[in-house]
C-alpha atoms as a printed R data frame, in Angstrom:
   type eleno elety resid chain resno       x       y       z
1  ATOM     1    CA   UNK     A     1  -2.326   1.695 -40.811
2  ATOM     2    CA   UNK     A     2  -4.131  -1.037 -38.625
3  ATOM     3    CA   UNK     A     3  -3.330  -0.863 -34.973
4  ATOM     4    CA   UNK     A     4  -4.537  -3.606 -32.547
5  ATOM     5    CA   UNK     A     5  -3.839  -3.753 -28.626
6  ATOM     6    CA   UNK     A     6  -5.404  -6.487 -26.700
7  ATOM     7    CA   UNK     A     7  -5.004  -6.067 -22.414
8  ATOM     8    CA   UNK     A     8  -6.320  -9.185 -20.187
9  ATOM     9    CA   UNK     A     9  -6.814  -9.306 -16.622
10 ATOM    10    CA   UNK     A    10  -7.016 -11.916 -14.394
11 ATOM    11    CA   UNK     A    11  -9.305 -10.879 -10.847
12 ATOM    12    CA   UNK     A    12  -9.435 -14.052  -9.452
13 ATOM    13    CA   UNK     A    13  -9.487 -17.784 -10.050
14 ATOM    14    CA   UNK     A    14 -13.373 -17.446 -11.611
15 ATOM    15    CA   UNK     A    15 -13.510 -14.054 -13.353
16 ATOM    16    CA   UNK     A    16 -10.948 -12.816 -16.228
17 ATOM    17    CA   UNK     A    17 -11.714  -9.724 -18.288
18 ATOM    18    CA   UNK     A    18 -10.285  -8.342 -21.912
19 ATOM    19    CA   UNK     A    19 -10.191  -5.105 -23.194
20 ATOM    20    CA   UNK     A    20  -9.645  -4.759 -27.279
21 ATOM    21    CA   UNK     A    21  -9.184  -1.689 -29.058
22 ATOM    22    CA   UNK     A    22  -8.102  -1.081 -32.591
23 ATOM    23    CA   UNK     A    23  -7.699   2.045 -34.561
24 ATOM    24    CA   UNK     A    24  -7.854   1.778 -38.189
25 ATOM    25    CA   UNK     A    25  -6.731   4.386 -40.421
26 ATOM    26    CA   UNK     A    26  -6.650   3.830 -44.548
27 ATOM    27    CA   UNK     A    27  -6.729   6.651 -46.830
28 ATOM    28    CA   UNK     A    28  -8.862   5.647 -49.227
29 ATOM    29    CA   UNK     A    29 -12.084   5.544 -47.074
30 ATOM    30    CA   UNK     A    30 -13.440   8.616 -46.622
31 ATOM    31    CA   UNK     A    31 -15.858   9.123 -43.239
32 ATOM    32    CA   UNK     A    32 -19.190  11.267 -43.367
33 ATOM    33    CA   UNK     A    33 -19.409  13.689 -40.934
34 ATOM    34    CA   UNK     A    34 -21.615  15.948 -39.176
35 ATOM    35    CA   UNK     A    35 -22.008  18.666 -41.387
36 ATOM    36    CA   UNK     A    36 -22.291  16.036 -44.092
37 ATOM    37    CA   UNK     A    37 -18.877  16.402 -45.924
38 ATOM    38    CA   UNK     A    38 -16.309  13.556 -45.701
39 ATOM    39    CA   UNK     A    39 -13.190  12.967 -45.322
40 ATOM    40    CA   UNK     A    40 -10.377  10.848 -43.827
41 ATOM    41    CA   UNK     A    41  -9.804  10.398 -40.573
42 ATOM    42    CA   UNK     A    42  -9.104   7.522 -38.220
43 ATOM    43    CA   UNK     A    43 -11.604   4.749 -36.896
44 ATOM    44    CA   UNK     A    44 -11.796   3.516 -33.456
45 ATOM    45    CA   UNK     A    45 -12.930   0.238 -32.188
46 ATOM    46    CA   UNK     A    46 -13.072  -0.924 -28.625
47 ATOM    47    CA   UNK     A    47 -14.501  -4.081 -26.724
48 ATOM    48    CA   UNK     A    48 -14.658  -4.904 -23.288
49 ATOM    49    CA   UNK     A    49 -15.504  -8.801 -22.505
50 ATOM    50    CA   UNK     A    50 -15.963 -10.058 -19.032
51 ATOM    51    CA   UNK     A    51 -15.973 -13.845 -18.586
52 ATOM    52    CA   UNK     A    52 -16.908 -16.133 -15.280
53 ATOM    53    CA   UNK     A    53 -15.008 -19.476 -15.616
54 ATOM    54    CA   UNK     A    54 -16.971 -22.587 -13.607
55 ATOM    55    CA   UNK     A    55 -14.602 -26.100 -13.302
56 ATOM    56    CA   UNK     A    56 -16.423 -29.299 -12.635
């Protein structure tokens, strides 16, 4: 399972922002834990990007 949402935002006419996450879940990979066993269980990814835009 691969899960992707992407959310942009618009402040004003110079400054934008984008928020990314993704959660990833395959059962095949197996994740270390803590205690130092693994086993499956889902991945999470996020990003947060702010941009200024300048126009000549």
């Amino acid at each position: 399972m691969n899960f992707n949402s992407i959310i942009r935002l618009k402040v004003n006419k110079f400054i934008s922002t984008r928020i990314e996450t993704a959660l990833i879940y395959d059962e095949e990979v197996f994740i270390r834990q803590e205690d130092g066993t693994s086993r499956q269980a889902v991945q999470l990814q996020n990003l947060i990007n702010f941009g200024i835009s300048l126009d000549f």
